[in-house]
N, C-alpha and C positions, 0 to 999 in steps of 0.2 A: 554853668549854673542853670542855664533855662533850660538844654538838653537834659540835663536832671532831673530837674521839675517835670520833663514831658514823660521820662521815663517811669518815674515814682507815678507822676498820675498814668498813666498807659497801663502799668498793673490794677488800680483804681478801677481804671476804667473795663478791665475784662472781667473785675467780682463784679461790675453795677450791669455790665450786658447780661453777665450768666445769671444776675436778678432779675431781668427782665424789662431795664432800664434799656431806654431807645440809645443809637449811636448817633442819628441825624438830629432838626429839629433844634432850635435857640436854646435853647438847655441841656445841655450833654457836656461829660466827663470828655467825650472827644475834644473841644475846644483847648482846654490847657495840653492835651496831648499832642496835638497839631500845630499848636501856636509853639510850643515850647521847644517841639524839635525844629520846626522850621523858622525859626530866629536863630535857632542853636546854629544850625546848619549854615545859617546868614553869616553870623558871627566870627564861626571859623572858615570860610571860605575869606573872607574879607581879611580876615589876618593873612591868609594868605597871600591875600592880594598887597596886602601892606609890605611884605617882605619883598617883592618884587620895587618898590618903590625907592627914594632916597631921603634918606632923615631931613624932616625940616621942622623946624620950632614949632610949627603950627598943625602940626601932622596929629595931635592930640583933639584937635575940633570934630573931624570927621568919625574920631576911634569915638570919644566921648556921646557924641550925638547917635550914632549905631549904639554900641554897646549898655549905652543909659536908657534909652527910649526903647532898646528892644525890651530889657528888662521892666520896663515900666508898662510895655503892651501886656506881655505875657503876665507878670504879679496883680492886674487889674480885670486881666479875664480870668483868672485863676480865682482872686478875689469874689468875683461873681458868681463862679459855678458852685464854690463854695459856699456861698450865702444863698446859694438854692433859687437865683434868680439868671433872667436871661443877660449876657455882656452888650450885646450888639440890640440895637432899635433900642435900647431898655430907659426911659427917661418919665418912671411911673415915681420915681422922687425925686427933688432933688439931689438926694446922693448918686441912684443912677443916672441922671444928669450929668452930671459932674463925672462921673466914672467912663460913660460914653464920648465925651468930651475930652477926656484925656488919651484914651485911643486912639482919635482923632488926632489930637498932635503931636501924638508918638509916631502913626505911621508917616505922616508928613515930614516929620524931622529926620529919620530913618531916609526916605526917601531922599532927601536933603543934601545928607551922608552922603547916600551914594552917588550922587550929581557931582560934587564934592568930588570924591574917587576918580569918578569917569573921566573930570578934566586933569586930575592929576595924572593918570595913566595916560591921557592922548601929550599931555606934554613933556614928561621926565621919567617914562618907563624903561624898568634897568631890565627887565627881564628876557629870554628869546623871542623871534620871531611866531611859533605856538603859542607862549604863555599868553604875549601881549595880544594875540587873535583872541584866545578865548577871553580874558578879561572883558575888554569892548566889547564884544558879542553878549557875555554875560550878563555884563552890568546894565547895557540899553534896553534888556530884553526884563531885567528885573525893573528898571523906571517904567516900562512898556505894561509890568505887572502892578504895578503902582498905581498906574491909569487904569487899570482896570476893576482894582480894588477898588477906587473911588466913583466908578461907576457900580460894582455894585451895592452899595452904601446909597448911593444916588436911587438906585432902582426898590432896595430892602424899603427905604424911606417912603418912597413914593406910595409901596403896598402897605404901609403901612397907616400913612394918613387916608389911604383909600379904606382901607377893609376894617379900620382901628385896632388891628393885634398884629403884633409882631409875624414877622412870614414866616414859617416853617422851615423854607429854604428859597432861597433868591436865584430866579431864573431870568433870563431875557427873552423877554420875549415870551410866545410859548413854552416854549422847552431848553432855552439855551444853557448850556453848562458853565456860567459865570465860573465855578470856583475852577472847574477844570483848565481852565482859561489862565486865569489866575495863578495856578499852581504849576504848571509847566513853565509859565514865565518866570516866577519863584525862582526854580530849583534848574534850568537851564543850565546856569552857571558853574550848576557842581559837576554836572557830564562832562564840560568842557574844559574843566580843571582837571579831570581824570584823565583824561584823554592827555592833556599837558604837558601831565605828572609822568604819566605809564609809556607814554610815545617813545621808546630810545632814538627809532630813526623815524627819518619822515615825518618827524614831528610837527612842521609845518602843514603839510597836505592832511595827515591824516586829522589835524584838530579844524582844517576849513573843510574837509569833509566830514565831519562831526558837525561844524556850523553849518551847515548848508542842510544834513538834514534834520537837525534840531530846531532850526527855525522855521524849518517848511511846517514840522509837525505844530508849532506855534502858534506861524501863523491859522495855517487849519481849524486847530481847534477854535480858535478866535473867531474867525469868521463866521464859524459854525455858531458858535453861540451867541453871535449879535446878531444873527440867522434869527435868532430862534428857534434853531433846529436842534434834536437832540444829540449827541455826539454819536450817539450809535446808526444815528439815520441821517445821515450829513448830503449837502447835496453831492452829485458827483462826481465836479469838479473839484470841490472841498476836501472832500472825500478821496482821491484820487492823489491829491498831494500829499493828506497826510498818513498816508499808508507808504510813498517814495520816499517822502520825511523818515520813517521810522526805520526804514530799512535803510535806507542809506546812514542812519546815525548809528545802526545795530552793527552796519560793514565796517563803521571805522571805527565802535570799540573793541569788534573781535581784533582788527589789525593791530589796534593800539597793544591788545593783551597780548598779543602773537610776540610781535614787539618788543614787548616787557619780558615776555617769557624769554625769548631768544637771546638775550642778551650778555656779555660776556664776563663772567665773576672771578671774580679775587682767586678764587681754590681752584679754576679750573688751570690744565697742564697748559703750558707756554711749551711754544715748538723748538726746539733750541736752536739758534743761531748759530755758523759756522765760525769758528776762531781765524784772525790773523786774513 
């Protein structure tokens, strides 16, 4: 449903650019676009994750708490962009008050979820040796995104009682790239499910060479932007890791697709075996 929402507004959103409506900026058709795929995206990566797991009575709390609360972020910033105001800083009424406020313990609870998940996976994980690497790697790396979202809410806030208007976009620092930070932590999880999925052999090596450099480039850009720095002009060191990061996670989807391609199918000829 939210993937939907993101897509229906996504088209929205390319008449309001070719009107000459901004993309960036606390007001923008990008927000339900972004939010809406990227819970979408949460949502069914986490089912997937669910399916590696084993039925327990209470396996409804985490699904509940994900699947309720993402829809409740997304229908509340969609709600706003629609009503022609900004979702995030926005607390000019009491209703956006209250709308702000509900975000707030949506991603919390979301977050929750997946804490939730993580201890279930380190303790009664049914799935292979790959699956169960990328899940933990995925999942710590989206709590890891968590942290980072509420700092910058911590930071939006901060410019905001300083300057009194809502910030155009939230940086750290100078120039740090909070969301980029943010967003690679996000969606982490779904490379390394690909990788998982797609690996026929080596599945193991090829999804911790996947982790090793999906996390470099993470870390990276993280640093960089509690830097201050801007991601394009990162320092060297920084810099230097998350370009090994990207390349080494690039070496182990081409493998994984190699992989997947190679693989041997139902209609191909069988060699015949000698009788007797």
């Amino acid at each position: 449903m939210v993937i939907a929402s993101g897509i229906i507004h996504g088209v929205i959103a390319v008449g309001a650019l070719a009107s000459g409506d901004d993309w960036l900026g606390p007001l923008s058709w990008r927000k339900p676009v972004v939010f809406g795929l990227s819970f979408g995206m949460l949502s069914l990566t986490v089912a997937w994750v669910l399916r590696l797991l084993p039925h327990r009575r209470w396996g409804w709390i985490p699904t509940a708490l994900l699947g309720g609360f993402s829809v409740a972020e997304v229908a509340v910033i969609t709600l706003q962009t629609w009503r022609g105001v900004p979702s995030h800083f926005n607390t000019e009424t009491d209703f956006d008050a209250i709308v702000f406020g509900i975000m707030a313990i949506s991603v919390l609870l979301v977050v929750l979820s997946l804490a939730i998940v993580l201890v279930w996976v380190l303790v009664q994980f049914r799935g292979n040796g790959g699956e169960r690497l990328a899940v933990i790697v995925g999942l710590v790396s989206l709590i890891a995104a968590g942290y980072i979202g509420n700092d910058i809410i911590s930071a939006g806030q901060a410019q905001l009682d300083t300057t009194g208007s809502i910030p155009y976009e939230v940086v750290f620092g100078a120039d740090g790239s909070a969301k980029l930070a943010h967003f690679v932590g996000m969606h982490l999880i779904q490379f390394l499910a690909v990788l998982a999925i797609i690996a026929e052999r080596h599945r193991l090596l090829l999804v911790a060479l996947g982790s090793l450099g999906s996390v470099a480039t993470f870390v990276s850009v993280t640093v960089t932007a509690y830097a201050g720095e801007s991601w394009l002009a990162p320092a060297p060191s920084a810099g230097a890791l998350g370009v090994v990061g990207i390349v080494i996670a690039v070496v182990a989807l081409a493998l994984s697709v190699r992989s997947f391609a190679s693989r041997p199918t139902a209609l191909e000829p069988q060699a015949l075996l000698p009788v007797g």
